[in-house]
N, C-alpha and C positions, 0 to 999 in steps of 0.2 A: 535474169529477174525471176523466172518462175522457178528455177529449182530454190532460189532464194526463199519466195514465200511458202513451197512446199517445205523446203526447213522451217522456217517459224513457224507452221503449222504443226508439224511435229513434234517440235519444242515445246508449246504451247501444251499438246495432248497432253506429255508425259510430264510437263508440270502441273496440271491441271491434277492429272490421275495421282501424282504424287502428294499433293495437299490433300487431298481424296484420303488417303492412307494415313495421314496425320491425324485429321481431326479424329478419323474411326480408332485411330490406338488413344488416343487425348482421350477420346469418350465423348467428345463435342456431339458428334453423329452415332445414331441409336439407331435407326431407321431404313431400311433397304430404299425405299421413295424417296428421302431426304439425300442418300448417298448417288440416286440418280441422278435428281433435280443437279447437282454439286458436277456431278461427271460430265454433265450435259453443257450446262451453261456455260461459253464463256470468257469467263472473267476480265481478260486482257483488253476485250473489245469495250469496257466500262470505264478501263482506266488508260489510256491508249498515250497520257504523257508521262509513265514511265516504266521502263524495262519487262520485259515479260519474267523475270526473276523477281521482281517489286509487285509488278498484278499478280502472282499468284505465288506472293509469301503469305505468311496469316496474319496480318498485319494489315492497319487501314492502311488507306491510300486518299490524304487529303486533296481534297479536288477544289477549296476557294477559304478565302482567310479575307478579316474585315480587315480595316485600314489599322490597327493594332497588331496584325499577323497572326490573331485568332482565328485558327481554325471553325467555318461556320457553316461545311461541308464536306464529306467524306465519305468513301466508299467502304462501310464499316468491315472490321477484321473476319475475315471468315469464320473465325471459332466461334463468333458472338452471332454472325446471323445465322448459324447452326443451331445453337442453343436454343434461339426465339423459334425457329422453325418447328423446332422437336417440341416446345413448349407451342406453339398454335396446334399442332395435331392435324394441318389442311387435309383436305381429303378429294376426290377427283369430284367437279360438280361445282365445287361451294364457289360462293363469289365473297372476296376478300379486298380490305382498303390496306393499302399501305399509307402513314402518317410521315411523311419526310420522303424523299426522291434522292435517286441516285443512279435506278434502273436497272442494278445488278438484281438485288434481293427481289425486285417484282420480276425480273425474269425466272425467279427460282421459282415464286411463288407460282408463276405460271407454268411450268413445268408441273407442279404440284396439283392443282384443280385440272389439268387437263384440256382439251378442246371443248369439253361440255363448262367448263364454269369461266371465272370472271376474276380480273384484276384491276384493278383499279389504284393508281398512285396519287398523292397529291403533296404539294409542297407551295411553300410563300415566295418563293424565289422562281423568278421569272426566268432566271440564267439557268438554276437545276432541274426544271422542269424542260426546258428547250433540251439542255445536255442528254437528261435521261431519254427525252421522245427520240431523237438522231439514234441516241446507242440502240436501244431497242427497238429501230426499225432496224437497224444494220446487223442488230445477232438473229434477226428473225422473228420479234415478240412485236410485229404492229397490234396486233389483239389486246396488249395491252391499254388502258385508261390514263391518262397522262394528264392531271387536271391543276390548272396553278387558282389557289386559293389557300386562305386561311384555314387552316384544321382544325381550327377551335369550332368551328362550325360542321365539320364533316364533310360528306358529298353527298347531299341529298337525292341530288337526280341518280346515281348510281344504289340508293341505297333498297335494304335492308342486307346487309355483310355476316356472313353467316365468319366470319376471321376479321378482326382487327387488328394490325401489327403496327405499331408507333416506333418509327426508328429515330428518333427525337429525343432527347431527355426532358421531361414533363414533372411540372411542380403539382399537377391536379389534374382530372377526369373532368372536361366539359360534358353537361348533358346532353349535347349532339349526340357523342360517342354511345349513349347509356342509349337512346333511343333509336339510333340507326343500326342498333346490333338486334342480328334474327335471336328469337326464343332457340337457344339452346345454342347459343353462339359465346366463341369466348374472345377475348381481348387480349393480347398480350404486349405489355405498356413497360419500357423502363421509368419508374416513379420513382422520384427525391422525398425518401421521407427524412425527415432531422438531419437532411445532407445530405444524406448514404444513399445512393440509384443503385433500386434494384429491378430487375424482370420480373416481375407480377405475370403471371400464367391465371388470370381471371374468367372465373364462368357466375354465372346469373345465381340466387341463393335466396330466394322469397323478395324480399326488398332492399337486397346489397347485390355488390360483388365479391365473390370470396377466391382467395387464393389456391389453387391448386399445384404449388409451389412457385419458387422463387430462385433467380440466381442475379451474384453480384455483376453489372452491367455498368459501362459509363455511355453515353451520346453528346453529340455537341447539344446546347440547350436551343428549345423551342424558342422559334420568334413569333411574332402577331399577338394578338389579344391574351393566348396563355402562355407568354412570356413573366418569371417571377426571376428576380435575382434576388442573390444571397447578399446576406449584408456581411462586409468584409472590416472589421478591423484590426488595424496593423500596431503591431506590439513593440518593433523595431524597423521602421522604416518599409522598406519592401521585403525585408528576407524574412520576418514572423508574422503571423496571422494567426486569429482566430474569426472562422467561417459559421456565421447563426443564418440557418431557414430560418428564425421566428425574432419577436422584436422583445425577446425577454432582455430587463433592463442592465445596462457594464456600466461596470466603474470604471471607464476604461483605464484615465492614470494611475488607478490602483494597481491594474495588469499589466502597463508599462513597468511600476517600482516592484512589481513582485519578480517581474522575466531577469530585473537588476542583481535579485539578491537572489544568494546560492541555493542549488537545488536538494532537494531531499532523494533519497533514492529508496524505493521499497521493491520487493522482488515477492513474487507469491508461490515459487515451487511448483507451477501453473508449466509445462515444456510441451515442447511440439516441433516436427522437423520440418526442415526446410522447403520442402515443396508442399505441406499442407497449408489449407488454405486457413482463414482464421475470420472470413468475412462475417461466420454466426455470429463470434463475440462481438464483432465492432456492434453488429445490430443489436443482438442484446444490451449491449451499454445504452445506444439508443433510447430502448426501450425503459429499463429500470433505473438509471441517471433523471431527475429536475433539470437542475440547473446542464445542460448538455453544449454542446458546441463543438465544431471540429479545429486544428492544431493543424495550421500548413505550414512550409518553411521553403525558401529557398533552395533550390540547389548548388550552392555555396561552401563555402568553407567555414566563411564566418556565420551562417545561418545553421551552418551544424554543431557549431562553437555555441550558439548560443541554446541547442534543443535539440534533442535527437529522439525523435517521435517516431511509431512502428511505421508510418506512409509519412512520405514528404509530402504528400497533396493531399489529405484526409484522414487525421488519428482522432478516436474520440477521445473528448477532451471534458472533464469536471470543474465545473466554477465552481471555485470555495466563495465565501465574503469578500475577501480581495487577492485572490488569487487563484491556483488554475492547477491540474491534474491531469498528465496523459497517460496514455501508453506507450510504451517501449518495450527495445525485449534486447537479450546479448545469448552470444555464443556460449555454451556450455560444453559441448562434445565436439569439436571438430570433424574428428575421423566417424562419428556419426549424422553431423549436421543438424545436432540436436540444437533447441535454445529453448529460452524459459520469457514467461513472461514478467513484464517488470510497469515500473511508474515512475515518473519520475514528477516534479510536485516543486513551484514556489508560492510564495508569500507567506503571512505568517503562522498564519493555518496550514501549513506545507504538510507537515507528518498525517495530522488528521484526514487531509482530502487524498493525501495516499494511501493511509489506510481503508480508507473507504473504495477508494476505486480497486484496490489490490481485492476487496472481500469480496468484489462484484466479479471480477475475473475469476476468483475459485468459485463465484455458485453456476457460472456459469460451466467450467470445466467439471464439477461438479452434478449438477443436476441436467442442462443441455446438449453438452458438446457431442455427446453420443445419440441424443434421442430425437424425435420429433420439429424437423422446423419451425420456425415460427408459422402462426398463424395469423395473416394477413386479410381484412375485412374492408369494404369500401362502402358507406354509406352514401347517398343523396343528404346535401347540407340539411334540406329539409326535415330527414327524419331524426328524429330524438335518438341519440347514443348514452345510455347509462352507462356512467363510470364503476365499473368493477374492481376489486384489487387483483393484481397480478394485470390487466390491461393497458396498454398506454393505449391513451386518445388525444391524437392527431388531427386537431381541427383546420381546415382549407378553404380557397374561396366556394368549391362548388361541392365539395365533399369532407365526409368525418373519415380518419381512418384509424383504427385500430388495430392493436398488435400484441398476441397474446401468446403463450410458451405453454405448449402441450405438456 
């Protein structure tokens, strides 16, 4: 039995050290302190019902699913809590709230402040909060804060959090959040704007919060009070959707007899290879599209029969009058893994809303693709946002958000 557990513990190291060496060639991991927290923690003892090859792939590891088999808790992928980590910036000292529970990532985080600062977890879930307190007496983090409550409200008795990390997917910024963070504190939140969850890297800006960059992120979504679903209609049954964050008005039987009748195809000469990532355009389209909405599909046969969009779970997508516009893209080079970007467009207005979406993809490969991320802004609902050209304004329950291209 003990040379047994002295193997797993071995095991354990040199997988641990090995994903270590992953994320640092990925690029996930920047940071000497972040590469330690990572070396230090772990991992297996968070997720301990399955294989130590399973806890320390990069890959989540779902730990509870509602009576549908949704997924409503997880032990997020290592590459994504790297990212947010390198985006908090923690430092030894600071005291930080974790939004969502799972007890891995607050034990990085506590690795991260040190014996002098402070961690703090909170989640709505009675079961991930008991899970996370066990795991994290057992790797050694009792120091940590373990609190079940709503997050829409914060932790007040722990507060002023010089780090805010939301590992939740969130439709809006409650002003808990906005007032339990120290002066010169920053937040780092994956937020749903027009659909698309990104990592917001947020610090304080006179009377916003502003973005200090951004990466594409997904989380299972927030429960309790800042809970927002998406409104979903189905185009064909369950294999086609179109997904609206907002309650801008469908025809919908028009976008069932447009999905009926033959597609238009337009191509923009727009190329880019295979492992490049392309999440600026989708948010650009976001931003310079009205009428906006996302394209999901089955993973089907007959769902790719009837649509083949650049993401089966999220393409941006253009309403015409009674009809619809995505993206897509096809192979062009093989032996270089080149492809180009494309559209493809029904109802009767098909040509027209392809060409429009085709012209929006060349200004973006055009004027974007190489420069400046977006610029990401967060008002209080209260304060007044003037509409500028070139801005889009994102109005919310508690917040305005704007988004504007350097």
């Amino acid at each position: 039995m003990e040379n047994t557990v002295v193997d797993d513990s071995a095991q354990a190291d040199a997988l641990r050290h090995a994903l270590v060496e992953e994320l640092v060639a990925a690029g996930s991991i920047a940071s000497p302190e972040v590469v330690a927290a990572f070396r230090t923690v772990p991992r297996h003892l968070f997720a301990p019902e399955v294989p130590l090859q399973e806890a320390y792939a990069n890959d989540i590891v779902r730990t509870k699913r509602d009576e549908h088999g949704v997924t409503i808790s997880s032990v997020s992928a290592p590459w994504l809590q790297a990212v947010m980590l390198e985006q908090a910036q923690i430092g030894p000292g600071m005291s930080c709230l974790e939004i969502g529970s799972g007890g891995y990532n607050a034990a990085l985080m506590a690795e991260l402040v040190g014996p002098d600062g402070e961690v703090t977890t909170v989640d709505i879930d009675a079961d991930v909060t008991e899970r996370a307190r066990r795991f994290l007496d057992a790797a050694g983090y009792g120091q940590v804060n373990v609190v079940l409550a709503d997050a829409e409200h914060g932790v007040p008795q722990h507060a002023p959090f010089d780090r805010i990390i939301v590992t939740v997917g969130v439709f809006d910024l409650p002003p808990a959040w906005w007032t339990q963070l120290s002066v010169g504190g920053r937040i780092v939140v994956p937020l749903r704007i027009r659909g698309l969850s990104r990592s917001l890297a947020l610090v304080r800006d006179g009377d916003h919060l502003a973005s200090v960059g951004h990466e594409m992120a997904g989380f299972v979504a927030v429960q309790g009070a800042g809970a927002h679903a998406e409104r979903l209609v189905t185009l064909h049954g369950e294999e086609v959707g179109l997904r609206f964050d907002d309650d801008q008005p469908v025809e919908v039987e028009a976008l069932r007899a447009a999905l009926r009748q033959p597609n238009v195809q337009a191509w923009s000469g727009v190329r880019f290879g295979g492992m490049e990532p392309f999440d600026g355009l989708f948010l650009w389209l976001a931003t310079g599209l009205d009428r906006f909405c996302l394209l999901s599909r089955a993973r089907t046969d007959a769902a790719r029969g009837l649509v083949d969009p650049a993401s089966p779970i999220a393409t941006p997508t253009l309403l015409s009058r009674d009809g619809f516009a995505y993206v897509t893209f096809r192979e062009v080079d093989p032996q270089t893994e080149t492809y180009e970007f494309g559209v493809y467009a029904h109802g009767p207005d098909a040509e027209g809303a392809a060409a429009t979406l085709v012209e929006q993809i060349r200004v973006w490969d055009r004027d974007h693709r190489h420069g400046h991320v977006a610029q990401i802004n967060i008002y209080p609902a209260s304060v007044p946002v003037a509409r500028a050209p070139g801005v889009r304004v994102v109005p919310k329950r508690h917040t305005t958000v704007t988004i504007s291209w350097p």
